[in-house]
C-alpha positions as CSV (number, residue, x, y, z in Angstrom):
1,X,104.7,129.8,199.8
2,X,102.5,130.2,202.7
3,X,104.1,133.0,205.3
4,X,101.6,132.7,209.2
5,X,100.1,136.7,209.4
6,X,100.4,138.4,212.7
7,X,96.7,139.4,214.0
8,X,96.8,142.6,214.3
9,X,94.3,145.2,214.1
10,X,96.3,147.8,211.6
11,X,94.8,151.4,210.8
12,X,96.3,153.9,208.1
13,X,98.3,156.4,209.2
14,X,96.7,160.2,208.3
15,X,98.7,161.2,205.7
16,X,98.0,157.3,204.3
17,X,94.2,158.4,204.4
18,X,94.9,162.0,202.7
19,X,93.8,161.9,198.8
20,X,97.0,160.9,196.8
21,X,97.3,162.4,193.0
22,X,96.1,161.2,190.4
23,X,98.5,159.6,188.6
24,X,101.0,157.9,191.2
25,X,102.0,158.1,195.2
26,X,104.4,160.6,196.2
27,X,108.1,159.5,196.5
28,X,109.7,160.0,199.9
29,X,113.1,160.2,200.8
30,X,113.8,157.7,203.0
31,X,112.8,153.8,203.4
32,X,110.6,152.2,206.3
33,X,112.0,149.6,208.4
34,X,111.8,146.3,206.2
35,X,110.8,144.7,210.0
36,X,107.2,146.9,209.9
37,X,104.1,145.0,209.3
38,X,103.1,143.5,206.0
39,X,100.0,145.8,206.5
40,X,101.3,149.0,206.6
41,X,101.9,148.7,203.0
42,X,98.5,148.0,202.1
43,X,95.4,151.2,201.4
44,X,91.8,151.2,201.7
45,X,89.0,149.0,200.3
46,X,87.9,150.8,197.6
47,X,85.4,149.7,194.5
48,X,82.9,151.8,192.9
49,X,80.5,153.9,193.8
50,X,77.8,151.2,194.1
51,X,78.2,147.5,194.4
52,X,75.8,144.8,193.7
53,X,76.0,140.6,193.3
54,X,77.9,139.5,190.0
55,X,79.3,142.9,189.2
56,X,82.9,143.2,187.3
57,X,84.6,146.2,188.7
58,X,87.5,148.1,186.6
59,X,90.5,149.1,188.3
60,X,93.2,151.7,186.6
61,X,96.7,153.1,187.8
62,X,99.8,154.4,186.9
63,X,103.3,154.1,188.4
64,X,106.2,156.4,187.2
65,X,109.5,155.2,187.5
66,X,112.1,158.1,186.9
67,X,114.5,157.5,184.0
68,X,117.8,158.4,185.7
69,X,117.3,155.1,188.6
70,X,116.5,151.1,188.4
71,X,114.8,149.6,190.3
72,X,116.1,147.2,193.6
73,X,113.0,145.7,194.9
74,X,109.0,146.2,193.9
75,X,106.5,144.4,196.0
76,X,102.7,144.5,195.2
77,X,100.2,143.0,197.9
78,X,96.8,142.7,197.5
79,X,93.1,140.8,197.7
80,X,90.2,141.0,196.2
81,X,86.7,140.4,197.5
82,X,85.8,138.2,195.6
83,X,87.7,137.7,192.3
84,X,90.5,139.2,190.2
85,X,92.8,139.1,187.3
86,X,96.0,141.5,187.8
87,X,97.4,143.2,184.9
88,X,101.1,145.1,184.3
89,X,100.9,146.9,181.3
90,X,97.9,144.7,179.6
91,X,99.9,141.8,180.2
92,X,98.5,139.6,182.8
93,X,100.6,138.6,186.3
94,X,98.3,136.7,188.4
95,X,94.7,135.9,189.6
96,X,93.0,135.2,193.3
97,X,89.6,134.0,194.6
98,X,90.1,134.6,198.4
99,X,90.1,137.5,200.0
100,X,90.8,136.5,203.6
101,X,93.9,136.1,201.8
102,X,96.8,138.4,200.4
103,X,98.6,137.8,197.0
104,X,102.6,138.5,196.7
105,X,104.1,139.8,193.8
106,X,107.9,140.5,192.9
107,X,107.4,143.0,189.8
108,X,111.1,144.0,190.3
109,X,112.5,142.4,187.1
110,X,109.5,143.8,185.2
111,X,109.5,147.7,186.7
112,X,111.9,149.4,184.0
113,X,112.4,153.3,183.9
114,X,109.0,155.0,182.3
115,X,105.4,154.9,183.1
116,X,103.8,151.7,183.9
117,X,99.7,151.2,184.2
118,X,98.4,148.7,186.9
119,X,95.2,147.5,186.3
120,X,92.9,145.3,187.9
121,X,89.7,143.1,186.9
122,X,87.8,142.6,189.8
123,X,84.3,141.2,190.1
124,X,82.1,140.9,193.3
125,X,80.4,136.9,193.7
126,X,77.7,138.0,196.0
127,X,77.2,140.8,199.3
128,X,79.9,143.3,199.7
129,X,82.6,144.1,197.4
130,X,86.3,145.9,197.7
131,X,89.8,145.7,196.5
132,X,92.5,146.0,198.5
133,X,96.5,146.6,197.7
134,X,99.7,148.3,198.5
135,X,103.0,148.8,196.4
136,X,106.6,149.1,197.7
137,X,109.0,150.2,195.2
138,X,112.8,150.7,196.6
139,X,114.9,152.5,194.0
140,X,118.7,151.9,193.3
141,X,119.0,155.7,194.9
142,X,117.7,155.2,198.2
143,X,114.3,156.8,197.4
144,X,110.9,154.6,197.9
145,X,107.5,154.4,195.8
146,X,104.8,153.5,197.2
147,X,100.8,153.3,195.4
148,X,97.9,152.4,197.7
149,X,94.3,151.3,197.3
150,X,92.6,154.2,197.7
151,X,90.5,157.3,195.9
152,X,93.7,158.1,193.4
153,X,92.4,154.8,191.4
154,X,89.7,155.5,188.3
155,X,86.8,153.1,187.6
156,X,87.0,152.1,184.0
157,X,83.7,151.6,181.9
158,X,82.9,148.1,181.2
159,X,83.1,147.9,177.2
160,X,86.7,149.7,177.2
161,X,89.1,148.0,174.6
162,X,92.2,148.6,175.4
163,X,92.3,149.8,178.9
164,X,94.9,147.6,180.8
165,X,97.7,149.6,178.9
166,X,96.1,152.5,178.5
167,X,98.6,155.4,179.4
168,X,96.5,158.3,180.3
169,X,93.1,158.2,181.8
170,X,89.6,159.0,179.9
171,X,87.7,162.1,181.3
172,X,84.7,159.9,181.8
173,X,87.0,157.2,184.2
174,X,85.5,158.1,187.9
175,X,87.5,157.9,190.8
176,X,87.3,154.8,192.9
177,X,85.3,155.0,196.3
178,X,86.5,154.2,199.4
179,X,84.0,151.6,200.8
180,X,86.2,150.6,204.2
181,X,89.5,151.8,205.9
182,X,91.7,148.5,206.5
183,X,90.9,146.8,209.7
184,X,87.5,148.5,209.8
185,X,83.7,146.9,209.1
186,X,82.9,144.1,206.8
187,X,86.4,143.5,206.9
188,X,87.5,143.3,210.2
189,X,89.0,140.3,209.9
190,X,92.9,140.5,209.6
191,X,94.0,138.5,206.4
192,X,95.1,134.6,207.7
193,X,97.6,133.9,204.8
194,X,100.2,135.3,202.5
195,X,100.4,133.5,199.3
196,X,103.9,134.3,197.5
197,X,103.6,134.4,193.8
198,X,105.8,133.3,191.1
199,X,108.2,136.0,189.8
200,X,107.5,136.7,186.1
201,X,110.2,137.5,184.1
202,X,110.5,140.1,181.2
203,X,109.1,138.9,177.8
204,X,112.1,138.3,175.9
205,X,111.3,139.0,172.0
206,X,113.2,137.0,169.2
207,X,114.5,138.9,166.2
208,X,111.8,137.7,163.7
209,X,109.1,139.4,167.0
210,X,110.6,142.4,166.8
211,X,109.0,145.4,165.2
212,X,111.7,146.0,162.7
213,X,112.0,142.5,161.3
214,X,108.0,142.6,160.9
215,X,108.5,145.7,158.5
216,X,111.3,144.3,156.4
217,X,108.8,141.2,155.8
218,X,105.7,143.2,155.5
219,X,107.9,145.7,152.6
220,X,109.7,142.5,151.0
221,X,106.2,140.6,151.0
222,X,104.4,143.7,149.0
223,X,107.3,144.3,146.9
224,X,107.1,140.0,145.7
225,X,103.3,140.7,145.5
226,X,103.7,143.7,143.3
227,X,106.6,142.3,141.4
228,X,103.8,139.3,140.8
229,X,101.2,141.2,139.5
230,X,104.0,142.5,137.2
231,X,104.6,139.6,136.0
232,X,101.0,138.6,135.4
233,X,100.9,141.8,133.3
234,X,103.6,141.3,131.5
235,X,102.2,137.1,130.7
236,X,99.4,138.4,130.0
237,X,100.5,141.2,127.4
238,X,103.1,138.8,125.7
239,X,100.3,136.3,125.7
240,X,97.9,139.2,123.4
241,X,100.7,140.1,121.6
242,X,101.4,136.0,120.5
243,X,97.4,135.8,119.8
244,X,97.8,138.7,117.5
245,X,101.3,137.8,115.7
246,X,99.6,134.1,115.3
247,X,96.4,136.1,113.9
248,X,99.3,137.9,111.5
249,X,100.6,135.0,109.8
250,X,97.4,133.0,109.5
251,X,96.6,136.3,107.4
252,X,99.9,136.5,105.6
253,X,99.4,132.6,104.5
254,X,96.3,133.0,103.6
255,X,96.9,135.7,101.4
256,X,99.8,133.9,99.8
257,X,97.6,131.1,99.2
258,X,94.7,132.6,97.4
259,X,96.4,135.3,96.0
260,X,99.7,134.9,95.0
261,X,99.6,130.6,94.3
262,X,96.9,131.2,92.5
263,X,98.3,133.9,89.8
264,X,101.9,131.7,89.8
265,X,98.8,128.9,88.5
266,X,97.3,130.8,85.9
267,X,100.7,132.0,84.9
268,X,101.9,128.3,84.3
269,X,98.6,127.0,82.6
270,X,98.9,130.4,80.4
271,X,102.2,129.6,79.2
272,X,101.5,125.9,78.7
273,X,98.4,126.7,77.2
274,X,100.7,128.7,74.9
275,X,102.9,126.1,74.1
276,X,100.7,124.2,72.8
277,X,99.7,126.6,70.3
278,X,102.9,126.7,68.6
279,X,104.3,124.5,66.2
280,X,106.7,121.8,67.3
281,X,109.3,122.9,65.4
282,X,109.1,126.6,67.0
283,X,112.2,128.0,69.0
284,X,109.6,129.5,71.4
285,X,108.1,126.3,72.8
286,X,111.7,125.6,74.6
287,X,111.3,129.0,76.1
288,X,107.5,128.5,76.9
289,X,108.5,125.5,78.9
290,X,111.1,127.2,81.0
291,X,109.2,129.5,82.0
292,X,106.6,127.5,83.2
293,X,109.3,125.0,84.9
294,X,110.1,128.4,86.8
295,X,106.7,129.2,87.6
296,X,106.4,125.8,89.0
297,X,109.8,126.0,91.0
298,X,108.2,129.4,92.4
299,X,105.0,127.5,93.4
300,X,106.8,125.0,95.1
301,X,109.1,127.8,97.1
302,X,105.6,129.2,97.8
303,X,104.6,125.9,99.3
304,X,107.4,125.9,101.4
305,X,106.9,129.4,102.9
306,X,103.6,129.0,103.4
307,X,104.3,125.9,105.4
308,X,106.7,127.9,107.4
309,X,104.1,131.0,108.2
310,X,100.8,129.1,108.7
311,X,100.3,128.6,112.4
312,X,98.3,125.4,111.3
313,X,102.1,123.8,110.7
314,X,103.4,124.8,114.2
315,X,103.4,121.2,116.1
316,X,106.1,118.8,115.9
317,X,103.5,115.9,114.2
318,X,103.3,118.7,111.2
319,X,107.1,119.2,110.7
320,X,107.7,115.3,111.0
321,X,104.9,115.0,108.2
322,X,106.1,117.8,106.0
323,X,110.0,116.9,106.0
324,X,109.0,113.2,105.6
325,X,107.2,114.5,102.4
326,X,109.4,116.6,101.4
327,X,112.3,114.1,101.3
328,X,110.7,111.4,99.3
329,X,110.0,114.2,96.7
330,X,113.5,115.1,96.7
331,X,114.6,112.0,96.3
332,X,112.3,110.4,93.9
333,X,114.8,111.6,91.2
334,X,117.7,109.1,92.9
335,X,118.3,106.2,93.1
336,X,118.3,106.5,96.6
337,X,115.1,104.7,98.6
338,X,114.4,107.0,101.7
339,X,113.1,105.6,105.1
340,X,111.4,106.7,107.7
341,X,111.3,106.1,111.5
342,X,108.9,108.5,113.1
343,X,106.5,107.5,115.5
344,X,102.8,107.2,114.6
345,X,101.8,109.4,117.3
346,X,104.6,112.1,117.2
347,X,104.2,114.7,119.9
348,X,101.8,118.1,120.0
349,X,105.0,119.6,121.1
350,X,105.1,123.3,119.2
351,X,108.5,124.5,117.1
352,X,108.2,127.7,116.9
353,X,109.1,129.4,113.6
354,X,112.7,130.0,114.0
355,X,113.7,126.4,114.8
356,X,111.3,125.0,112.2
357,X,113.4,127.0,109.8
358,X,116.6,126.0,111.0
359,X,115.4,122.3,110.8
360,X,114.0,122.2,107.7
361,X,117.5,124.0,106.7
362,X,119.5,121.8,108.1
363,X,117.9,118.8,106.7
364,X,117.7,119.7,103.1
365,X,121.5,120.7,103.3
366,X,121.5,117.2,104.2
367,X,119.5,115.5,102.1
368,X,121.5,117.5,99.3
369,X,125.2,116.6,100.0
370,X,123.6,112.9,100.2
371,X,122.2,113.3,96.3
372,X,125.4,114.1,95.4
373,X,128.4,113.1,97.3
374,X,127.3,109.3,99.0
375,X,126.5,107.7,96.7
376,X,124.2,105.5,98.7
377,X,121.0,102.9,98.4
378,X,119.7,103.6,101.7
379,X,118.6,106.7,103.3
380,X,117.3,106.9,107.0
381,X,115.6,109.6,108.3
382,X,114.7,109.6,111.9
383,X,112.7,111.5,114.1
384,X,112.3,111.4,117.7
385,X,111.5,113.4,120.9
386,X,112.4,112.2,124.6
387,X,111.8,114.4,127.4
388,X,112.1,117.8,125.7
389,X,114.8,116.8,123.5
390,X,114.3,116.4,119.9
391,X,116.4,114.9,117.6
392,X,117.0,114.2,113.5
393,X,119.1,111.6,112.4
394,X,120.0,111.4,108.7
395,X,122.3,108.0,108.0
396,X,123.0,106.9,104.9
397,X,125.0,103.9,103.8
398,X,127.1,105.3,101.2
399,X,130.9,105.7,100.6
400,X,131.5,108.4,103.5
401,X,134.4,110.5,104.2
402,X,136.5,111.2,106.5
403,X,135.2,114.3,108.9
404,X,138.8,115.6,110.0
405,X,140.0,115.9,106.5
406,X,138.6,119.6,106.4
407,X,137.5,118.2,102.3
408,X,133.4,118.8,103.1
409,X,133.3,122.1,102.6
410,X,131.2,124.7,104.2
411,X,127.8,123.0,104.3
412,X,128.6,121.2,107.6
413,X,129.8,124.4,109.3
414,X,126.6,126.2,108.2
415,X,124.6,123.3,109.4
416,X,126.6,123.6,112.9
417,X,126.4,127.2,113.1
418,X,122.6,126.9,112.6
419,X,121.9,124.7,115.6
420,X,124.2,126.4,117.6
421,X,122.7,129.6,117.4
422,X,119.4,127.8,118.5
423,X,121.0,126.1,121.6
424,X,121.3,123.1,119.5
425,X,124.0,120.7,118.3
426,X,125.1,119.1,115.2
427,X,126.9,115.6,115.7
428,X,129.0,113.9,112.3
429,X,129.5,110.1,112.6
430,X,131.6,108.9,109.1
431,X,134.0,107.1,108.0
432,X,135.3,106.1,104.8
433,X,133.4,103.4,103.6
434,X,131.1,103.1,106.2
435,X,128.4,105.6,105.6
436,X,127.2,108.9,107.3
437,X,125.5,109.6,110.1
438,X,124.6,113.3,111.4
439,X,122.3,113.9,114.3
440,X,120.9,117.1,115.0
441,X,119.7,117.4,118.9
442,X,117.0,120.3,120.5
443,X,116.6,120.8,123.3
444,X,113.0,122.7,123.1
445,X,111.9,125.2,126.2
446,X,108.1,125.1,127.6
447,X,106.2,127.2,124.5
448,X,104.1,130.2,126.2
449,X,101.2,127.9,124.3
450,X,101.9,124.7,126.4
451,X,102.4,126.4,129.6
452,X,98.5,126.8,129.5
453,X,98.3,123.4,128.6
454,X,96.8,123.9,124.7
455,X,97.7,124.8,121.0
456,X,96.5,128.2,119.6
457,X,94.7,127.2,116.1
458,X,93.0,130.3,114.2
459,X,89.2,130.0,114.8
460,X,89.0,127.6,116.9
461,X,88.4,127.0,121.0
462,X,91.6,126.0,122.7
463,X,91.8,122.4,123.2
464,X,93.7,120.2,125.8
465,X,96.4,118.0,124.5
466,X,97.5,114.7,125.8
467,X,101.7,115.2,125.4
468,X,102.5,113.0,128.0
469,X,100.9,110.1,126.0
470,X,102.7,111.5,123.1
471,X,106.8,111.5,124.3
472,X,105.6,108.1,126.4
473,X,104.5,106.7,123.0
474,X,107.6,107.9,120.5
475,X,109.9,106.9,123.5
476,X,108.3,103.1,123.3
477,X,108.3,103.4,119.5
478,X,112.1,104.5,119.5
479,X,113.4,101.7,122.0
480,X,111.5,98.9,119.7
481,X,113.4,100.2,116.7
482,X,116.7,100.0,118.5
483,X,116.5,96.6,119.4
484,X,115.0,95.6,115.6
485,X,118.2,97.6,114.3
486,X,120.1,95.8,116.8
């Protein structure tokens, strides 16, 4: 808003053009007439002690509001010859290029109890240079403030981080000069315009801006950082630890292979060896040969734990081969003919050595009850993985039973604890006459192994597996059988 200036040819009173202190103007007790001149208000030109074209000129002050009284009404008025940026308490309230011109600031909503620091950036386009301004400050107690343009002001540095909020002046901040009383040569003319400023309002700070909420984050970020590198630690050992266990039972099968298989071998050609040395007629030769059927039934045991310790075995492909194998040499005896349904590309997926145990358990418990009870012609066994789900179907089409009769014995409720204990389940489908059918379902959790995307294999570099193709291939191979069944 543009307010017409009266011309008048305005001079400082004396005690105006007496030295104020240092840090703010005095208070007085009383407040002038709100009908006296716009001018009255305003100080000296001041700017440093030398002035020269395209110089930048550093203006500091403080104002001290007492704690005990708001603030009614604070009016700053000022010009600059020829440019300047006004700060409150580094935060910037307004700019001006004219200075035949004043500037009008309400700072009332900003002026809170304490110390505030006024500074002003002020450069000089070309000839003579000055800054002129005047502050009224009317407090809620009837006393008045009021901070002038004049030798009380300190020259900052030009460099000086920092110094539009700085509290407390630095010994090496001169005082300003006074270059011209107001009204008085170059600036004898009286100013033709006040411009009226916008208000600015207080900076109002949302909770996540406050200084509190920015040290919860900062402690709860460093303590999820920490806790990660914990973590990693802790991956990191349990992944050492894995190496060396796998390391461990690549060692232990190894030694049960060349050490122990191969003395149950001598042992059995020894014995047979000696059996053929006797006559044919001799009571020992029955005794010869069953000892050596033990030995063999030992080496086959040893077989079987070796399987289980080797970390060679530990993939899902290896179990499917190894109980496939295993059941057609179980059943060879039988008149039972065994099939198979197990994809050709079963999965890289690892069992890890508990649940290939339980499996294999499971399954020869199975395979068992069905040499002796079914009386079947037909065995399936079925192996497929979906997802992460694994699962082992064993049907037969023999005479059946009837599963809430309680007549099966324990060998079910084994098989059902065993799964169970694993996170597994154990599912019974007969019927008397109609066959059996038991399905045992896995669901298998990410192996430390796959998380890293590869299988551990003693002495050898770890190598990227496909198992996406994998499930995506037994899933296709399962759905084909299905509808051939169907």
């Amino acid at each position: 808003m543009a307010i017409a200036f009266p011309m008048v040819d305005c001079c400082l009173p004396d005690a105006c053009a007496q030295e104020a202190p240092p840090s703010s103007a005095a208070i007085a007790q009383e407040a002038p007439d709100p009908s006296a001149n716009l001018t009255n208000s305003l100080g000296s030109w001041i700017w440093a002690d030398k002035f020269f074209n395209g110089q930048t000129c550093l203006f500091w002050q403080t104002v001290d509001i007492p704690r005990s009284v708001s603030v009614k009404k604070a009016r700053l008025l000022m010009t600059v010859d020829n440019i300047y940026v006004l700060y409150l308490d580094g935060r910037e309230i307004g700019r001006g290029a004219e200075w035949r011109e004043l500037y009008d600031y309400n700072l009332a909503p900003l002026m809170s109890p304490g110390r505030h620091v006024l500074a002003v950036n002020a450069m000089n386009s070309t000839s003579f240079a000055g800054m002129l301004l005047g502050m009224h400050i009317d407090l809620a107690d009837g006393r008045v403030i009021e901070i002038k343009s004049n030798e009380s002001w300190r020259i900052v540095p030009a460099g000086t981080r920092g110094w539009e909020k700085a509290t407390k002046p630095a010994d090496n901040w001169p005082k300003a000069t006074i270059v011209a009383r107001f009204g008085d040569d170059p600036w004898r003319e009286t100013p033709i315009r006040v411009n009226e400023m916008p208000t600015p309002q207080p900076i109002k700070l949302l909770f996540w801006q406050t200084g509190w909420f920015q040290v919860v984050l900062l402690t709860i970020c460093g303590a999820v950082i920490l806790f990660s590198f914990w973590l990693m630690a802790q991956l990191a050992l349990h992944k050492k630890e894995r190496l060396l266990l796998q390391r461990e039972r690549a060692r232990i099968a190894m030694d049960i292979h060349d050490d122990l298989g191969s003395r149950m071998t001598q042992l059995v050609l020894h014995g047979e060896v000696a059996q053929s040395e006797l006559p044919a007629e001799s009571s020992m030769r029955s005794h010869l040969d069953r000892i050596c059927q033990e030995a063999r039934d030992v080496l086959s045991t040893l077989d079987e734990i070796l399987w289980a310790v080797n970390p060679r075995r530990d993939t899902l492909r290896d179990f499917s081969a190894y109980v496939c194998g295993y059941a057609q040499e179980f059943l060879k005896p039988t008149a039972i003919q065994c099939l198979f349904d197990v994809g050709s590309e079963t999965s890289d997926v690892v069992l890890d050595l508990p649940i290939r145990r339980a499996l294999l358990m499971v399954i020869k418990e199975t395979l068992n009850n069905a040499a002796k009870y079914s009386g079947a012609s037909e065995l399936l066994l079925q192996i497929t993985w979906r997802g992460r789900r694994l699962a082992v179907v064993v049907q037969d089409n023999g005479k059946g039973f009837d599963p809430k009769s309680g007549t099966q014995g324990n060998g079910l409720a084994n098989m059902t604890q065993r799964l169970s204990e694993l996170g597994g389940t154990c599912l019974v489908t007969s019927r008397p006459g109609g066959g059996c059918r038991i399905e045992f379902g896995l669901t298998l959790k990410p192996s430390r192994r796959r998380r890293f995307g590869w299988t551990w294999k003693p002495n050898q570099t770890p190598a990227l597996t496909d198992e996406t193709k994998g499930e995506q291939h037994s899933h296709e191979i399962l759905e084909a059988n299905d509808t051939a069944r169907q």
